[in-house]
C-alpha positions, 0 to 999 in steps of 0.5 A: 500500500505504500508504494501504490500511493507513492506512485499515485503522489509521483503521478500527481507531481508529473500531472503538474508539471505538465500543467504548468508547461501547457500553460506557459506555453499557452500564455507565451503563444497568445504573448506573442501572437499580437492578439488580445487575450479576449480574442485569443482565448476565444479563437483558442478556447480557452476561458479568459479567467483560466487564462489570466488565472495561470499567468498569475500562478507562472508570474508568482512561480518564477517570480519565486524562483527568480529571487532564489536564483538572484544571487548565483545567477545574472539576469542575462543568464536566466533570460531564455532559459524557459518560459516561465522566466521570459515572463518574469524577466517582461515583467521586472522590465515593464513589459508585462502587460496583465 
């Protein structure tokens, strides 16, 4: 029994992982597309809530991870190292457009 809900925490982990890749890579597509996120979800289906729901938790993810990293890492070494980083760098630089 207690390898089966290892397994089942480990599928949980992966499963948000994953969630979390799907978002950035949503929200980086509809960042670039040039469209208004109203029109990009609705040409995409995604809900604009959901949308603006996960930009705030990526935000808040790599705004974390950003200041953990500060210290042993320059900002143009974390730049371009994901998506989520890309967003927190916009962000420090003002180009974040909620």
């Amino acid at each position: 029994m207690k390898q089966y809900s290892r397994i089942v925490t480990d599928l949980q982990v992966h499963n948000g992982q994953n969630k979390v890749a799907e978002w950035a890579g949503r929200i980086t597509e509809c960042r670039s597309s040039g469209m208004v996120v109203k029109t990009w979800c609705k040409q995409n289906g995604v809900c604009e809530q959901t949308y603006y729901k996960w930009q705030r938790r990526l935000f808040a993810m790599a705004q974390a991870q950003q200041v953990v990293q500060l210290a042993a890492v320059t900002p143009a070494q974390a730049v371009g190292c994901n998506n989520t980083r890309r967003i927190v760098q916009a962000a420090l630089e003002g180009k974040w457009d909620k």
